[in-house]
C-alpha positions as CSV (number, residue, x, y, z in Angstrom):
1,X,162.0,66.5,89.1
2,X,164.0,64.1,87.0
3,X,167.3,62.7,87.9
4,X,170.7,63.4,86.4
5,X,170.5,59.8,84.7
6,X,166.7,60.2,82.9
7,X,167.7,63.7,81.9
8,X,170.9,62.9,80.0
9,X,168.4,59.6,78.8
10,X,165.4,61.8,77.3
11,X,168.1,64.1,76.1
12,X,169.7,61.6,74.0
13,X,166.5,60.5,72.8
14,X,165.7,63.9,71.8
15,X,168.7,64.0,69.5
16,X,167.7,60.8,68.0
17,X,164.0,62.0,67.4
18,X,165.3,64.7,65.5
19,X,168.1,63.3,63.1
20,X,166.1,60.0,62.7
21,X,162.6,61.2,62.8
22,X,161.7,64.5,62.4
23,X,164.7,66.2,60.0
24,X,163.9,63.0,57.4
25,X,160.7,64.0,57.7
26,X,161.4,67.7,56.9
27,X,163.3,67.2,53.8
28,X,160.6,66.4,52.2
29,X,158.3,69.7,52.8
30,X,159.4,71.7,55.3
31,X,157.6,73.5,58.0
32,X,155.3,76.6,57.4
33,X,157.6,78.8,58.9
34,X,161.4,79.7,59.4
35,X,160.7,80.4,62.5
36,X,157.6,79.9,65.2
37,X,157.3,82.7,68.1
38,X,154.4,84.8,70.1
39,X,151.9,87.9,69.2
40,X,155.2,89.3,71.6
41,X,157.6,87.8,68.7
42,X,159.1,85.7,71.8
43,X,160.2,82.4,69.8
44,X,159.3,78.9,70.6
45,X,160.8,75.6,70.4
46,X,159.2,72.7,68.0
47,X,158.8,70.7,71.0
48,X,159.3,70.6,74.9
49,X,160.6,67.8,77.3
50,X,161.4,67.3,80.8
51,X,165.2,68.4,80.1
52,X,163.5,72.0,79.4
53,X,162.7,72.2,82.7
54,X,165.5,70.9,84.8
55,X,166.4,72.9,87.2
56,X,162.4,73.0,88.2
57,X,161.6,72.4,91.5
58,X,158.0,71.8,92.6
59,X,157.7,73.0,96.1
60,X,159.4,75.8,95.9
61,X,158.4,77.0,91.8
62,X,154.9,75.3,92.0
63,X,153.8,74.4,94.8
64,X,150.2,73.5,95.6
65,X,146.5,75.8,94.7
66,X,146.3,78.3,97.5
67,X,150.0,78.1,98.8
68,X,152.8,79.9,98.7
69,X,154.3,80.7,95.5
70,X,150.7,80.3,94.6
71,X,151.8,80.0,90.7
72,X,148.9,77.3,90.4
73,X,146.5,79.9,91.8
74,X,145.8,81.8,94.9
75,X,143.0,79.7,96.0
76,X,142.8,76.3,97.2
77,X,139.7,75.2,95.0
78,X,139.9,77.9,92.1
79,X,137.0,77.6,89.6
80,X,136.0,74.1,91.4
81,X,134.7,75.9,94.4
82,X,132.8,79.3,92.3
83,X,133.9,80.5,88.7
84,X,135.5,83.7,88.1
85,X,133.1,87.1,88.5
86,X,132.3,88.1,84.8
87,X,132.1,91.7,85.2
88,X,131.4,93.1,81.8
89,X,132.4,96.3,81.1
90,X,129.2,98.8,80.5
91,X,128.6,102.7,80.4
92,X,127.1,105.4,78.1
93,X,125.4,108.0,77.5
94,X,123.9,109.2,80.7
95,X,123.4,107.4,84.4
96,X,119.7,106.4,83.5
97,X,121.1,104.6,80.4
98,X,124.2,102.7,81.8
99,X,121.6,101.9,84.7
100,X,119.3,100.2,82.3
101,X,122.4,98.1,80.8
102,X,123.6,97.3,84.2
103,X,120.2,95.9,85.1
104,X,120.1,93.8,81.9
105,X,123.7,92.5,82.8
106,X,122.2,91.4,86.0
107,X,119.1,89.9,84.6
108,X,121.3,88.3,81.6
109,X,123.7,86.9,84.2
110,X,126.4,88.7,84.8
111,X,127.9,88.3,88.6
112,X,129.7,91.9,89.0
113,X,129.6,95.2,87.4
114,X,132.0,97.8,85.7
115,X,131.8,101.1,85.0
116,X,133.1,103.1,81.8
117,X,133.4,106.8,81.8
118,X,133.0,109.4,79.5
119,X,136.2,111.2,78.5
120,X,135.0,114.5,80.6
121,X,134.5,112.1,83.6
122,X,138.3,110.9,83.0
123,X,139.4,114.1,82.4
124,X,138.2,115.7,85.0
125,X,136.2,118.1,83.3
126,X,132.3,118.7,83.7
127,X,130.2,118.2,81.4
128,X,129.0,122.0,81.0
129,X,132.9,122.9,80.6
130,X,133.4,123.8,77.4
131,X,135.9,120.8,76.3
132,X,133.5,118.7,76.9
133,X,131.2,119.5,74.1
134,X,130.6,117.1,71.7
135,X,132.1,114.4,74.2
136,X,129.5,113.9,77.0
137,X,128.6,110.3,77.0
138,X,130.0,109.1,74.0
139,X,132.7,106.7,75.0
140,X,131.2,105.9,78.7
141,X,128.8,107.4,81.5
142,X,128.9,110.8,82.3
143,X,128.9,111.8,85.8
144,X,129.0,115.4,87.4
145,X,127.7,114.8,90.7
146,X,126.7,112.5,93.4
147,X,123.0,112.7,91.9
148,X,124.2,110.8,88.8
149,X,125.6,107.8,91.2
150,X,122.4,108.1,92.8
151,X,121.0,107.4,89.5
152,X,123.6,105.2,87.9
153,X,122.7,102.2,91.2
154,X,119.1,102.8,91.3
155,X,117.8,99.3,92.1
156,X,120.9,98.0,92.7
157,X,122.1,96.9,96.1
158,X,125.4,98.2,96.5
159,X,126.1,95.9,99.7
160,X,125.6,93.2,98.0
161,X,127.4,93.5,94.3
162,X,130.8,94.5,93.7
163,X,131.2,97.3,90.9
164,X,134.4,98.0,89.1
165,X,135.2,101.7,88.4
166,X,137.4,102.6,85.0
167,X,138.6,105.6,86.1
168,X,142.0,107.4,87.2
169,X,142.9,111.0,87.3
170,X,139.4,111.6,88.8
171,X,139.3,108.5,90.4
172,X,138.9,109.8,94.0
173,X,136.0,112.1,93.6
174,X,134.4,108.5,91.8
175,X,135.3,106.7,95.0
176,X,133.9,109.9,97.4
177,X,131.1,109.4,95.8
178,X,130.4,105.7,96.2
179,X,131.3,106.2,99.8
180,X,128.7,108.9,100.2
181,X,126.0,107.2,98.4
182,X,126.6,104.2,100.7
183,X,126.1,106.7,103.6
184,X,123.3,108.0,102.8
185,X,121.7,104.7,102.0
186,X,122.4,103.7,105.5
187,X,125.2,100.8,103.8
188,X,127.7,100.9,106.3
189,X,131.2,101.3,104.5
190,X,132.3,98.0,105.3
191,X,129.9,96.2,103.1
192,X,130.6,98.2,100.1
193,X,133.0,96.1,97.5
194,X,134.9,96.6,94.2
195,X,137.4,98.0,92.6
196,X,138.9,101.4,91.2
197,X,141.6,101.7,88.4
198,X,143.1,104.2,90.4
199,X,145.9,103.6,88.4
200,X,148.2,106.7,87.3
201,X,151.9,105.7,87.3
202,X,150.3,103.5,83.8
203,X,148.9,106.8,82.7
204,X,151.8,108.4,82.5
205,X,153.4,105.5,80.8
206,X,151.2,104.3,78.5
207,X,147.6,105.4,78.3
208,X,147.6,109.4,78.5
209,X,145.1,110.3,80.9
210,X,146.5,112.9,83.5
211,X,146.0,116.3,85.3
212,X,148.1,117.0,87.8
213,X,151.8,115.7,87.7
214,X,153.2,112.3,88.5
215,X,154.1,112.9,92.3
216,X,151.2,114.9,93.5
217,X,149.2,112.2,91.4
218,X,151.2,109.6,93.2
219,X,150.1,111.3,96.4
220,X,146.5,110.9,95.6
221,X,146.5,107.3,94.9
222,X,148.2,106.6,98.2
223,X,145.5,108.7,100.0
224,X,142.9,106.6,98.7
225,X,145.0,103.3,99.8
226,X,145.3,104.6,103.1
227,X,141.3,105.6,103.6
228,X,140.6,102.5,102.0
229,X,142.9,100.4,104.6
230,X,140.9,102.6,107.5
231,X,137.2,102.6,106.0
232,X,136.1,100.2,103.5
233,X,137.8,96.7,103.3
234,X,136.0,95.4,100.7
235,X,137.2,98.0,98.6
236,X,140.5,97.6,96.1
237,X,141.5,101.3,95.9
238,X,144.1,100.6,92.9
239,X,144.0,97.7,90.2
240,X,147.4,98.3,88.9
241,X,146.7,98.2,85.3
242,X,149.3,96.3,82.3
243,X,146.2,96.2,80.2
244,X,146.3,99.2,78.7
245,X,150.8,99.1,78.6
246,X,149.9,95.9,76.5
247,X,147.3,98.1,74.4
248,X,149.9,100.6,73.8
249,X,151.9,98.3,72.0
250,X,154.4,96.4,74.7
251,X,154.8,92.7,74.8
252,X,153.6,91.0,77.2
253,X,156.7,90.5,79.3
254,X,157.0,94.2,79.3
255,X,153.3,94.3,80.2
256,X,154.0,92.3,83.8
257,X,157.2,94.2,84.3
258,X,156.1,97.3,84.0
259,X,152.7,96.4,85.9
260,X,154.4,94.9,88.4
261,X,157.0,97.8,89.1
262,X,154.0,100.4,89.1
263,X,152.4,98.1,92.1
264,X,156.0,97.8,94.0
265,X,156.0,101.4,93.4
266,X,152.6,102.0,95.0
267,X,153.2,99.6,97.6
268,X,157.0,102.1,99.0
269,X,154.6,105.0,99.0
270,X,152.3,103.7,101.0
271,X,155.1,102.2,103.6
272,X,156.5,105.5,103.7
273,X,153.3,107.0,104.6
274,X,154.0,105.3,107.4
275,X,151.3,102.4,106.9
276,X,152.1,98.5,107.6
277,X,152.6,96.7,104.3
278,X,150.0,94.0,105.7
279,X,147.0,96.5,106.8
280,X,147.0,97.5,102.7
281,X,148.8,95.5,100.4
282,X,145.4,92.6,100.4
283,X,143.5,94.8,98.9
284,X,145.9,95.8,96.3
285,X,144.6,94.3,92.5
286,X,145.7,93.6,89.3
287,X,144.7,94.4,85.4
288,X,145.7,92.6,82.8
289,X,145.6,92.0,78.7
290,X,144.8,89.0,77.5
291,X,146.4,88.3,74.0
292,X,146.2,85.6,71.2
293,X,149.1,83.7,72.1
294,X,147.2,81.5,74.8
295,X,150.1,79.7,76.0
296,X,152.1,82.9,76.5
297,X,149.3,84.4,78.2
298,X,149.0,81.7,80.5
299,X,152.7,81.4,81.2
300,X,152.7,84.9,81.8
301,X,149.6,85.3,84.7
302,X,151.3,82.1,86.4
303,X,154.8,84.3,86.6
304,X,153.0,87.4,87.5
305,X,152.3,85.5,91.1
306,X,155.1,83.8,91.7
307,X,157.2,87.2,91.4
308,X,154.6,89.0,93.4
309,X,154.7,86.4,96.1
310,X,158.7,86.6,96.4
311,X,159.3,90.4,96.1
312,X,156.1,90.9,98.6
313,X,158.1,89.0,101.0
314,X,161.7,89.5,100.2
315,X,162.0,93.0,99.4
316,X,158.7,94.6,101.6
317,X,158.8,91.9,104.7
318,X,154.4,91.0,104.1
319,X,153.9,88.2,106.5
320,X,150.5,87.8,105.9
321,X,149.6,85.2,102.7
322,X,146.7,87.7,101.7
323,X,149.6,90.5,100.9
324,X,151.7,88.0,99.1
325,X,148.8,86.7,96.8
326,X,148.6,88.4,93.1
327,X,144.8,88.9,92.7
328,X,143.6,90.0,89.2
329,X,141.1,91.2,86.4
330,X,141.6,90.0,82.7
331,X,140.1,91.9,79.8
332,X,140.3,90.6,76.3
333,X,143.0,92.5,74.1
334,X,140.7,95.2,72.2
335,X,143.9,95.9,70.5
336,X,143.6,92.7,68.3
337,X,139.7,93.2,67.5
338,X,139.5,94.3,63.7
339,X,137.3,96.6,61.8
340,X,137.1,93.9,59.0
341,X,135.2,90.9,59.2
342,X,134.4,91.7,62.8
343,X,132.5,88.1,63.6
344,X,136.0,86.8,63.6
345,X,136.4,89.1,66.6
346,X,134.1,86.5,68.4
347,X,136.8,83.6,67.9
348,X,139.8,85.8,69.3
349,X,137.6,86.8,72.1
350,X,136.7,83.1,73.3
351,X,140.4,82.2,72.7
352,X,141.7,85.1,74.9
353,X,139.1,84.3,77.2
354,X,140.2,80.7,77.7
355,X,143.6,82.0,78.5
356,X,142.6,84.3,81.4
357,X,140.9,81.0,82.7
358,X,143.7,78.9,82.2
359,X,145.2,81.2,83.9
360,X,143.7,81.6,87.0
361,X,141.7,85.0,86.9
362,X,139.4,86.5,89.2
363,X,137.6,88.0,87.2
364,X,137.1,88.7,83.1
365,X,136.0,91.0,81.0
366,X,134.8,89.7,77.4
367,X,135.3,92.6,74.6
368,X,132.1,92.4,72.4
369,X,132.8,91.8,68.4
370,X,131.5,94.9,67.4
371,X,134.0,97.3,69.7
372,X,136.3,98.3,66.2
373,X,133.5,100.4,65.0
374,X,131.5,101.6,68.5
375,X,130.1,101.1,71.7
376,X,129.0,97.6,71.8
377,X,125.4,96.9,71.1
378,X,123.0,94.7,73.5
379,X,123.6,91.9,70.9
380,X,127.6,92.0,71.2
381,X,127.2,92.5,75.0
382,X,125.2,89.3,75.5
383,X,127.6,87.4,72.7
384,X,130.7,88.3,75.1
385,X,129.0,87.5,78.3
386,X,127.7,84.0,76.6
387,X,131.0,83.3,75.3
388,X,132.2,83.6,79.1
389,X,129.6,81.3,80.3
390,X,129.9,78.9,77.9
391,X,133.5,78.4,79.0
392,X,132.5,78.5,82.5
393,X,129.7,75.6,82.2
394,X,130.6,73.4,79.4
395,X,134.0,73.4,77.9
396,X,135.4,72.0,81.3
397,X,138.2,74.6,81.5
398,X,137.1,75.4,85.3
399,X,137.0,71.6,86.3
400,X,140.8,71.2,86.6
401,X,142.8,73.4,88.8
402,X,145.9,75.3,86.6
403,X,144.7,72.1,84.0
404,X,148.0,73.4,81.9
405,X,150.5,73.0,85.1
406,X,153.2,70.5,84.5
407,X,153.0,71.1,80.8
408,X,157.2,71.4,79.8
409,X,156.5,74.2,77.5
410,X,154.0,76.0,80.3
411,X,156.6,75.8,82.7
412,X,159.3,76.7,80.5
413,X,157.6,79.7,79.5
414,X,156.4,80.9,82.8
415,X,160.3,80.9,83.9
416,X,161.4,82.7,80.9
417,X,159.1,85.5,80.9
418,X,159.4,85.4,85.1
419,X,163.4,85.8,84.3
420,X,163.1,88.3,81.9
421,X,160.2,90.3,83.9
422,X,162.7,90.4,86.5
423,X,165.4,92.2,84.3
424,X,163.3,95.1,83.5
425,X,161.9,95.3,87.5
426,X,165.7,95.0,88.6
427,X,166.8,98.1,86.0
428,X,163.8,100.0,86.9
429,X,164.9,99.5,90.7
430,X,168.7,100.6,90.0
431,X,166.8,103.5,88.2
432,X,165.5,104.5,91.6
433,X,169.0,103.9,93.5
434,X,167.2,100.7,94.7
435,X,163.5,102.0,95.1
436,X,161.6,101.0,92.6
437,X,158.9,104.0,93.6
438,X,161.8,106.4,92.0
439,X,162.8,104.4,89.8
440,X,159.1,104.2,87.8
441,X,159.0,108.6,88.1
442,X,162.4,108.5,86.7
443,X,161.5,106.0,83.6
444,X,158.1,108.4,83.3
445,X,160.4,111.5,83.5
446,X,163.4,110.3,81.2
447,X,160.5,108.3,78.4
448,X,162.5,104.5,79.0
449,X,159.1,103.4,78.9
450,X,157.7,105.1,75.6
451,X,160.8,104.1,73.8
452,X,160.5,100.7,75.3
453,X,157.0,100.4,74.3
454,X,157.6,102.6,71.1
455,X,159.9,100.0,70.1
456,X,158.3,96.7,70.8
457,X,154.9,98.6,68.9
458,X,157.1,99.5,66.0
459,X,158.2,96.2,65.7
460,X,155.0,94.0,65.9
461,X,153.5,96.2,63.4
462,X,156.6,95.8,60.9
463,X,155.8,92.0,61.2
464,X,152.1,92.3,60.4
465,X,152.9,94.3,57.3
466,X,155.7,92.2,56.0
467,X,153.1,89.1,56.5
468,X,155.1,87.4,59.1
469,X,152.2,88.0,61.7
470,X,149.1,87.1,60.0
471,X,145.9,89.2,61.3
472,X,143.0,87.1,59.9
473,X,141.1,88.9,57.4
474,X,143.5,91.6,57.3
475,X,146.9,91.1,55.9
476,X,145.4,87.4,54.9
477,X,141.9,85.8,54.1
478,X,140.5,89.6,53.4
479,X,137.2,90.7,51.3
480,X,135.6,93.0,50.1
481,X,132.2,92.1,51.4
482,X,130.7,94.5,54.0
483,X,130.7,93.1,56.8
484,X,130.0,95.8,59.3
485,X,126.8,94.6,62.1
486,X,124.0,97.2,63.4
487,X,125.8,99.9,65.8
488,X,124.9,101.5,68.9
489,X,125.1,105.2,69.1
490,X,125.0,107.6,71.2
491,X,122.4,110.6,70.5
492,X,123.4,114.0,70.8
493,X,120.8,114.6,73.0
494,X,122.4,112.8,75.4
495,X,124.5,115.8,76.2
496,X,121.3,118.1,76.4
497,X,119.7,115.7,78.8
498,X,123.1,115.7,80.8
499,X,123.0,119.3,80.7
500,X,119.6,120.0,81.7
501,X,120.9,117.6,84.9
502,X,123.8,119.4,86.1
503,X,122.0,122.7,86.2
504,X,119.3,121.7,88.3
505,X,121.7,120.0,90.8
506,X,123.2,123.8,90.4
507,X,119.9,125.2,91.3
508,X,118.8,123.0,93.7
509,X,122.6,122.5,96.2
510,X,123.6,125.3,99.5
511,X,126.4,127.4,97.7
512,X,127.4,128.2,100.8
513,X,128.3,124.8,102.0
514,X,129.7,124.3,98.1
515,X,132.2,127.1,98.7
516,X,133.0,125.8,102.3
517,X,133.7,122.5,101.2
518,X,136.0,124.0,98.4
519,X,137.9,126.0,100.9
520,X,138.2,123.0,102.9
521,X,140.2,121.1,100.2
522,X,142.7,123.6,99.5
523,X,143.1,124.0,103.2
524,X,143.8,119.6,103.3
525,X,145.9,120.2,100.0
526,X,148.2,122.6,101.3
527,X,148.9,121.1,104.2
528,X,149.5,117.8,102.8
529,X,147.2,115.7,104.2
530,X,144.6,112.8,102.9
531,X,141.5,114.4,100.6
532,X,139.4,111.2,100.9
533,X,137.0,112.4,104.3
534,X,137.1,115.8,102.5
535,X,136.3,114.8,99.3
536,X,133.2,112.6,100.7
537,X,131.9,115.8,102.7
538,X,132.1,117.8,99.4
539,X,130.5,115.3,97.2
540,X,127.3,115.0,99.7
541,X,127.0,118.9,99.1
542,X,127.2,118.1,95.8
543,X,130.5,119.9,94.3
544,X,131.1,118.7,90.8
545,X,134.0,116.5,89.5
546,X,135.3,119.2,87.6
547,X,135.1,121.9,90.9
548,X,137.2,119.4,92.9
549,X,139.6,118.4,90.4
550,X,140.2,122.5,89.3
551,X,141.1,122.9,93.2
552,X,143.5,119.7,92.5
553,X,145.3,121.5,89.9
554,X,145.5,125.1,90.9
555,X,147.3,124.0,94.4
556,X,149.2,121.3,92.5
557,X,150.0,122.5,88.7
558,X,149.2,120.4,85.3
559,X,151.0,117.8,83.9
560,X,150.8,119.7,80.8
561,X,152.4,123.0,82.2
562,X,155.2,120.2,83.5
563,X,155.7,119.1,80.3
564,X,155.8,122.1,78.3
565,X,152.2,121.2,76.3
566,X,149.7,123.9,76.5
């Protein structure tokens, strides 16, 4: 953007600045630290000029809101024409409970909803099984059956607000069911929107939540892209999830590679299903982490497009702009929250929150203060949703489309990480022999990605011990005080109640048409063909989660058998 003449100017006024300005200036005390770098420990310059960004050319690295390589944002008017969906993340105990707190979200202001499972639910497991015990509803909702999603959206109007579902190995039973609940409201399946996690290439890498093995588990996912291509629109079937690759300890340019190559990966298994990349790839999402380094964070959503744009058309030949746009979910890092002092919590959370927004999120979750030590209370909830909505309507963040664009630092960034994010997506792609499908299974097979992450986790938390990353009230500024707030828990009973549920469904359901529809899946399993219609004909009969999934992994195997782990 600047000529050979003004570069080779600012650059030799750089020079001056620093021998005749700024190094006089640091004999005399110094700077705080030997050297300045990211929560990912990727180091900064003191300053940035238009001779950091060069070889920058607008058109074809910026371009304009809503065009093509949509790094200022995949819409023309961003938060000018409506503000992202604050979807708060909500679920506990049983359906009746998360109902309440959805309908409180509602009332309080939130625009979307999201659902959070109890481990049973993730796993698969009922809550009568005996793993469950001492689990059911304490981390999320716990659902058996289509009668607790009958429960769960009472009073809501599931044509009309998009829900979010936190869930993966189970994920299509979850999605059967909000099919067949539609149905039987008489909501035809095109109105019904929102998204499911889906996600379980990142399970395998970084968050641990599996049954089956990776391919079979692969095949699932792509099942549910496919129905979802043919059936409901609206619906995202996958939201390929860095959030919890960041949570595990990566940095955040190992967050987007890794995100990104799990999504590439998705989107050659779908292709070689035979489907066209532009009947699925719009409704393909994102998840990502949102950290404390603002500007990094920022950087980093802004390269996450531009790459997606160019490998959606250079390597998979999408002609349509909806396949080529990155669309994504933020939720504030719960890795940073602390136990002590957990007000500060609230500061992180607004700062991280500013970054998705700078960055150009669709949507954003808001972690509540109190989420170190439990569930969050109603108090936290409705601090995190205010913080979002006091961003949204008065510290003019959403006035100004990409308002940090241009910035020589923002766009040096955003092409550092973009070249470095590329690395790791061109060695997982030799990996593969040039698929990039392979090449994730063989990193998930081989552990390149726990030793990656291993590494980059080993090293942050060397840094915060040494002092040299300073966790506020921590490793600096700590107390004794106790500073803990009121908590929410979950009563025990919880699990009685959810008990005394799934055995009257038991009582009440045709066992006949339970065993049919059982016998039916294995038959669709062992031939290899797509569960979803299956699955949404069991659910209605009301087979459990934890029948389908058993079916899932005596045709299929565990993971855990796979690995050796029993």
């Amino acid at each position: 953007m600047y000529d050979d003449e003004d570069l080779a100017s600012i650059r030799e006024a750089r020079d001056e600045w620093e021998s005749e300005t700024r190094d006089p200036f640091l004999e005399k005390g110094g700077e705080r630290k030997d050297r300045f770098a990211t929560v990912s420990n990727h180091e900064v310059d003191d300053l940035y000029t238009p001779a950091d960004v060069a070889d920058l050319d607008y058109e074809d690295d910026l371009g304009f809101p809503g065009e093509a390589p949509y790094t200022r944002g995949v819409y023309p008017t961003m938060f000018r024409g409506r503000t992202w969906t604050m979807r708060q993340f909500a679920g506990f105990g049983t359906a009746q409970e998360t109902n309440e707190r959805f309908h409180y979200l509602i009332e309080n202001g939130q625009t979307g909803l999201s659902t959070a499972f109890d481990m049973p639910s993730l796993m698969g497991k009922d809550s009568d099984d005996p793993l469950s015990d001492g689990e059911v509803g304490k981390e999320g909702v716990a659902v058996d059956t289509l009668r607790d999603m009958e429960i769960l959206f009472d009073g809501i109007d599931i044509g009309e607000v998009t829900t979010s579902f936190t869930i993966n190995p189970s994920a299509p039973v979850v999605f059967a069911m909000y099919v067949a609940l539609a149905d039987n409201r008489g909501v035809p399946r095109d109105q019904i929107g929102g998204t499911f996690q889906n996600d379980m290439l990142k399970e395998f890498i970084a968050q641990k939540e599996w049954v089956i093995p990776p391919e079979p588990s692969l095949k699932l996912v792509t099942d549910t892209v496919e129905f979802a291509a043919q059936e409901t629109p609206r619906i995202r079937p996958i939201s390929v999830s860095g959030y919890h690759i960041r949570e595990a300890g990566s940095t955040a340019i190992q967050e987007l590679a890794f995100t990104l190559a799990d999504g590439f990966a998705y989107v050659e298994d779908a292709v070689d299903r035979g489907l066209e990349v532009d009947d699925f790839a719009p409704q393909l999402s994102f998840f990502f982490n949102s950290h404390n380094s603002i500007f990094e964070e920022v950087a980093k959503f802004r390269a996450a497009r531009r790459i997606y744009h160019h490998v959606m058309s250079e390597w998979y030949d999408a002609e349509a702009e909806s396949s080529k746009q990155l669309k994504f979910h933020t939720q504030t890092a719960g890795q940073s929250l602390t136990a002590q002092q957990p007000l500060n919590n609230i500061v992180r959370v607004t700062i991280q929150a500013l970054a998705g927004v700078l960055g150009g999120t669709q949507s954003l979750h808001t972690n509540s203060f109190d989420e170190a030590l439990a569930l969050p209370s109603e108090e936290a909830v409705t601090v995190a949703l205010r913080t979002q909505q006091i961003i949204a309507e008065e510290s003019g963040a959403a006035d100004v489309i990409d308002p940090l664009g241009g910035s020589f630092m923002i766009e040096k960034l955003t092409d550092e990480i973009e070249a470095e994010a590329m690395a790791y997506i061109e060695e997982i792609r030799e990996m593969g022999d040039g698929s990039v499908r392979d090449g994730v299974l063989a990193g998930i097979d081989e552990g390149y990605y726990h030793k990656e992450i291993g590494e980059a986790s080993y090293e942050y938390q060397s840094r915060v011990e040494d002092g040299e990353e300073i966790v506020v009230g921590v490793n600096k500024y700590a107390t004794d005080d106790d500073t803990r707030p009121d908590l929410l828990h979950v009563e025990d009973a919880v699990q009685d109640r959810q008990l005394e549920r799934l055995a009257d469904v038991k009582d009440e359901r045709d066992d006949e048409a339970v065993e049919a529809a059982l016998d039916e899946l294995r038959e669709t399993v062992q031939n290899g063909e797509n569960v979803m219609p299956v699955l949404v004909d069991a659910v209605k009969a009301y087979v459990t989660m934890g029948e389908i999934m058993d079916v899932f992994a005596e045709e299929w195997g565990t993971y855990r058998e796979t690995i050796g782990v029993m």
